[in-house]
C-alpha positions in Angstrom: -54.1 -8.0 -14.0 -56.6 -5.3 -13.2 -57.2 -3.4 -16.5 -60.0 -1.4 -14.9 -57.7 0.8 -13.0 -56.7 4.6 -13.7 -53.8 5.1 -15.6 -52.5 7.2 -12.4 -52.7 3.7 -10.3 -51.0 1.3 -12.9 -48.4 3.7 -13.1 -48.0 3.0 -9.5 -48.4 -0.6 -9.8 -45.6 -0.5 -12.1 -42.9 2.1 -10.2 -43.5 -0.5 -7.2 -41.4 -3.5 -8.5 -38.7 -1.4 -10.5 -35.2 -1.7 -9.0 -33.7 1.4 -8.2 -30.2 1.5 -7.8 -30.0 5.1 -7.8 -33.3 6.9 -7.7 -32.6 10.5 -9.4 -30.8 8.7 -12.4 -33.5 6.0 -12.4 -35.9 8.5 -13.3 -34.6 9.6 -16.6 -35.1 6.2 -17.5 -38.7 5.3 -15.7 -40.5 8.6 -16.8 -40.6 6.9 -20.1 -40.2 3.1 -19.4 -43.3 3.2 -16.9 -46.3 4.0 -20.1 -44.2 1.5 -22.6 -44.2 -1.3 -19.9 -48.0 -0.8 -18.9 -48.6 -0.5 -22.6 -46.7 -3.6 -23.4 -48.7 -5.4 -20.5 -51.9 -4.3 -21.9 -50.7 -5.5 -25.4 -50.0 -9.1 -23.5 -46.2 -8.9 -24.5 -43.8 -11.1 -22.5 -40.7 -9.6 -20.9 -38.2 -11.3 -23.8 -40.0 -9.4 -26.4 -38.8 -6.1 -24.8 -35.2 -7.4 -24.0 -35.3 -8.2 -28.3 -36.7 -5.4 -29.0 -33.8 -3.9 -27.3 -31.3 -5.7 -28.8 -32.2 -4.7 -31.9 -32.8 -0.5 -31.5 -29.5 -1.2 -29.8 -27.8 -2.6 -32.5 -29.4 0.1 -34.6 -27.7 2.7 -32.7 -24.7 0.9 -33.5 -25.6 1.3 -36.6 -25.1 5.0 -36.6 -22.0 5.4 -34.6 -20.6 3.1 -37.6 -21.0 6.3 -39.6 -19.2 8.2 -37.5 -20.7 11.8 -38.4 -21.8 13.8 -35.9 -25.0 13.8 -37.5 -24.9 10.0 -37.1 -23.8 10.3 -33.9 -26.4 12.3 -31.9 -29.0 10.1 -33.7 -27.3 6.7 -32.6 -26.9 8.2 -28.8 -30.9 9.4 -29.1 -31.2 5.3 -30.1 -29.4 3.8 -27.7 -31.3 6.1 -24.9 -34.5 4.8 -26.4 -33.0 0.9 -26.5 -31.6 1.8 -22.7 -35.2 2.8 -21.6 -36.7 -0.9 -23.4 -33.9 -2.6 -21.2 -35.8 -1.3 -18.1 -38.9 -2.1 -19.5 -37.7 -6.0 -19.9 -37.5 -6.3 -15.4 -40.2 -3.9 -14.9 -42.8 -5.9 -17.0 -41.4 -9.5 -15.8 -42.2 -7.9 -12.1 -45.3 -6.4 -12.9 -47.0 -9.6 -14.6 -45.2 -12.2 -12.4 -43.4 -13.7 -15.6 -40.0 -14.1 -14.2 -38.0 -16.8 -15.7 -34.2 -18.3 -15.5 -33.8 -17.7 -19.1 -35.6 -14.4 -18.8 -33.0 -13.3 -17.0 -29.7 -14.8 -19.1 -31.3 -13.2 -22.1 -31.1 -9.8 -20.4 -27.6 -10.0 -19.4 -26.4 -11.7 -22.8 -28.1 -8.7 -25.0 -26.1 -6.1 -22.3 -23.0 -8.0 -23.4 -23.7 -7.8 -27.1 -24.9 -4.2 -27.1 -22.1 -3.1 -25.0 -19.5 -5.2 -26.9 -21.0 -3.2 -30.5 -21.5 0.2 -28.9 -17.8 0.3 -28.3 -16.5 -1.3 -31.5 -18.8 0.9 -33.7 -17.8 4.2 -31.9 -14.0 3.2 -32.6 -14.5 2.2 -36.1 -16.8 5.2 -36.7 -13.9 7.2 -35.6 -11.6 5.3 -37.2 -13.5 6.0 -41.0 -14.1 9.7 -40.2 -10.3 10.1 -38.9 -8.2 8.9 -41.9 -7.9 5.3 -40.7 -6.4 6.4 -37.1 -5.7 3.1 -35.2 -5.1 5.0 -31.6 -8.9 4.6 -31.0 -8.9 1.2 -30.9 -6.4 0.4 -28.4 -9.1 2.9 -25.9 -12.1 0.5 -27.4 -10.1 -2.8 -25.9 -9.7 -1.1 -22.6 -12.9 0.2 -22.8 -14.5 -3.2 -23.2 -12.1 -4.9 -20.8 -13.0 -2.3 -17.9 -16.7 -2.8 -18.8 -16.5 -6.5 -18.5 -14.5 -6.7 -15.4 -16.9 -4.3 -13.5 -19.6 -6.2 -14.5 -17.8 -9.4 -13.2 -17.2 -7.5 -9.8 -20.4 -6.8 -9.6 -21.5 -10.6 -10.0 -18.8 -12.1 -7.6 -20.0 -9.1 -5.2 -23.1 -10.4 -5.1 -21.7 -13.9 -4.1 -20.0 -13.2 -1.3 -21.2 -15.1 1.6 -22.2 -12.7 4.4 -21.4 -13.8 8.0 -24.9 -14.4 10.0 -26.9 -11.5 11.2 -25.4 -9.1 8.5 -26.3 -11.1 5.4 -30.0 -9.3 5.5 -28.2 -6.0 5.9 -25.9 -7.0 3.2 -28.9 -8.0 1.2 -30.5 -4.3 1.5 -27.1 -2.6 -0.5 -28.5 -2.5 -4.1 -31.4 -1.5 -6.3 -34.2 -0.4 -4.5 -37.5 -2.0 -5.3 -40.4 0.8 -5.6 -40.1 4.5 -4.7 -37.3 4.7 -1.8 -38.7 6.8 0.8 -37.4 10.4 1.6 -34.7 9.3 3.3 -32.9 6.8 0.8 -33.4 8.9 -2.3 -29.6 9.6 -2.9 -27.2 10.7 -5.9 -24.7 8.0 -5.8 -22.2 7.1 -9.0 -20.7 3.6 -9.0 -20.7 3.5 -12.6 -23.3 0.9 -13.0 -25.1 -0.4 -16.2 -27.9 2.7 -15.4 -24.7 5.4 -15.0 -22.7 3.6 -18.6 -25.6 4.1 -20.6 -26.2 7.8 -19.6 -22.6 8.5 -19.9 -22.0 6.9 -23.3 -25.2 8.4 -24.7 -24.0 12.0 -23.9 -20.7 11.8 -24.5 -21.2 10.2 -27.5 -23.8 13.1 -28.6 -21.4 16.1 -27.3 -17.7 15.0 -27.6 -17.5 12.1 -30.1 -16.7 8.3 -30.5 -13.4 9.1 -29.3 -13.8 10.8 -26.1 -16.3 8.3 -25.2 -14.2 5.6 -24.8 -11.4 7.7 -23.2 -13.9 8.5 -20.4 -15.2 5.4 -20.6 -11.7 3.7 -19.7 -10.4 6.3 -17.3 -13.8 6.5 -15.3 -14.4 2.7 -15.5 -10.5 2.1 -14.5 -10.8 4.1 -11.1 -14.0 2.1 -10.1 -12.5 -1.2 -11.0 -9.7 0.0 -8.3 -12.5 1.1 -6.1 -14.9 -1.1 -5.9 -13.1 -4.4 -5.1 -11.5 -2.3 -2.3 -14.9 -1.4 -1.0 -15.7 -5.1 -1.0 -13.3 -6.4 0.4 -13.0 -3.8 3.0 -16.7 -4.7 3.9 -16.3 -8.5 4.1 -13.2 -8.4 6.4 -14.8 -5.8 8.9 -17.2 -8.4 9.3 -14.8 -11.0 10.9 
């Protein structure tokens, strides 16, 4: 790695092997995640470091939303932005310094699990203590993490479809973006991803409340667990 070059060029180095699966959105998360992953780099940190150090500010967050103030609240949702941003950092730097592994790559999608699984368990039993012991909440928390789990699955089992000849390249092209898409593919697109989850949860969580977030979390994710398999399946059969 080139440690000579200007700040202006690493940064470039670094925004051409992030995944972009929607570019706007991506760059909440990048305008940070770019100077802690060439930082990291620089330190001679490996890519598991970040996805632990993420765990953990992510469980911290959790932490908060435990409490159940709205005090506690905004402060947990500023976390979890922060542990969100880390999570980027994890691929970016793996990319960046060619230290892609197997494991690498279980360990990022096991922490997701466990920071989504607390997230929504500590926002319901937050609301729970602040609420007089109201039980309703966590009857929204089990779909919540049901939703989030089967999307999740979709999105793995969409990704394993086999793709008839010719079109499996094209197939291969729907998804993150690697780099800066040009002019032309920069585009505003929700699917409720992992990227759109984390920005929803962290504001509603800050604005409306443990409760509210996993209502929106359930009805949003619900509609997309409806849509996307439709959209899949539609696009595999056109291809007969």
């Amino acid at each position: 790695m080139e440690f000579n070059m200007s700040l202006r060029e690493r940064y470039r180095q670094i925004e051409s092997v992030t995944k972009y699966s929607n570019y706007y959105l991506g760059k909440c998360y990048t305008w940070l995640s770019i100077p802690v992953t060439d930082a990291a780099a620089r330190l001679g940190l490996h890519p598991n470091h970040m996805t632990l150090i993420s765990l953990v500010l992510g469980l911290t967050a959790c932490g908060f939303f435990y409490q159940g103030s709205t005090a506690a609240l905004i402060l947990g949702a500023v976390i979890l932005y922060v542990s969100y941003v880390l999570d980027w950092c994890d691929g970016q730097l793996a990319r960046h310094t060619g230290k892609m592994s197997p494991f690498g790559g279980w360990l990022d999608q096991m922490c997701d699990r466990i920071k989504e699984f607390a997230y929504v368990t500590t926002l319901a039993l937050g609301y729970s203590r602040t609420h007089d012991g109201a039980t309703s909440v966590y009857l929204w928390a089990l779909g919540a993490l049901f939703f989030l789990f089967l999307l999740e699955y979709y999105g793995q089992m969409n990704r394993a479809i086999p793709q008839p000849g010719a079109d499996q390249q094209a197939a291969a092209s729907v998804g993150p973006v690697l780099g800066r898409p040009t002019a032309g593919r920069r585009k505003f697109v929700i699917d409720f991803s992992i990227d759109e989850q984390y920005a929803f949860v962290v504001l509603a969580s800050a604005i409306v409340g443990g409760y509210w977030t996993l209502v929106g979390i359930v009805v949003i994710s619900a509609l997309f667990a409806i849509y996307k398999p439709l959209k899949a399946w539609k696009s595999y059969f056109s291809m007969k």
